[in-house]
C-alpha positions in Angstrom: -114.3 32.0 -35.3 -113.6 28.5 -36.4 -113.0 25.9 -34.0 -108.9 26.1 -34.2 -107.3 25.8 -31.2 -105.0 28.4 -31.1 -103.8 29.6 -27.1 -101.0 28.3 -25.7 -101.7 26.3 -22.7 -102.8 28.3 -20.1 -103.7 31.3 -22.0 -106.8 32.3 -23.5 -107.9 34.7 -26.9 -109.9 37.3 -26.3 -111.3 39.6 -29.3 -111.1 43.4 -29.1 -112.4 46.0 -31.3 -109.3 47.9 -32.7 -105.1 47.3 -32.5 -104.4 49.5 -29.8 -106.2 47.4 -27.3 -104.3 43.9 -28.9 -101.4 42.2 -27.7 -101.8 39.7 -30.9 -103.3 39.7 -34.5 -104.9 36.6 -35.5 -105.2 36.2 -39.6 -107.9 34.5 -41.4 -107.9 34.6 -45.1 -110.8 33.7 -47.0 -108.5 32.6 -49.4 -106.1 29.6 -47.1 -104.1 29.2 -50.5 -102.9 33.0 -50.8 -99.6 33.5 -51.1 -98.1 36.3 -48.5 -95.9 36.4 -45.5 -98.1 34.9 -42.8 -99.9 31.9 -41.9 -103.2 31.8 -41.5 -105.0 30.7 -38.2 -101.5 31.3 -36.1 -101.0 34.4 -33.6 -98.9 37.0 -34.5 -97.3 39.6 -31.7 -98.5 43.5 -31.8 -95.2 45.5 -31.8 -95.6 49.1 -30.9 -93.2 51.7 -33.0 -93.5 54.3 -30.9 -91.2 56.5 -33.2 -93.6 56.5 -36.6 -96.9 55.6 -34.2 -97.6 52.5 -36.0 -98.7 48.6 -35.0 -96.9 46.0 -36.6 -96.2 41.8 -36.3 -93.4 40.0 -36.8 -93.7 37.9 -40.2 -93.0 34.6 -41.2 -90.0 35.6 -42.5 -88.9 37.9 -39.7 -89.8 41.2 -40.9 -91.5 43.5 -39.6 -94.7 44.2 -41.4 -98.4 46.4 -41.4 -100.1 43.4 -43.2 -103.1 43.1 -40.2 -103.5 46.5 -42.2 -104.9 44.9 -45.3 -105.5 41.2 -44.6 -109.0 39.5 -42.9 -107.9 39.0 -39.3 -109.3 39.7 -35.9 -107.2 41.7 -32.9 -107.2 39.8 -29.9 -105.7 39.9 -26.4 -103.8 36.8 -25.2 -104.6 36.1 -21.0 -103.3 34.1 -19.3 -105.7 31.6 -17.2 -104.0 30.2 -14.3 -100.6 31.4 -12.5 
């Protein structure tokens, strides 16, 4: 990953394997430039619909969206490190 820091204070990013085990997707476009509906290097929520069994984020533009479908990104679990 590239030396962004992204956690909030007190929390740290873990990377997982697949969106079931995520709490967040972070996107990373090869591309910074591209235009879509999210920005890159910023932490997006995983939403569960349990109704069509799908995974989605809240965009920039408050939509709900399955762009971590298509887009470079890595899943990650937020933590928090001190209570």
């Amino acid at each position: 990953m590239k030396q962004f820091r992204i956690e909030p204070r007190g929390f740290i990013c873990r990377e997982v394997k697949t969106v079931e085990e995520a709490t967040h997707w972070f996107p990373a476009f090869e591309n910074p430039y591209e235009d879509c509906e999210v920005t890159p290097y910023q932490l997006y929520r995983i939403f569960h619909d349990r109704y069509d069994d799908e995974f989605l984020i809240m965009d920039d533009h408050n939509n709900f969206s399955l762009i971590h479908l298509w887009h470079i990104g890595r899943y990650v679990v937020l933590e928090e490190t001190w209570k």
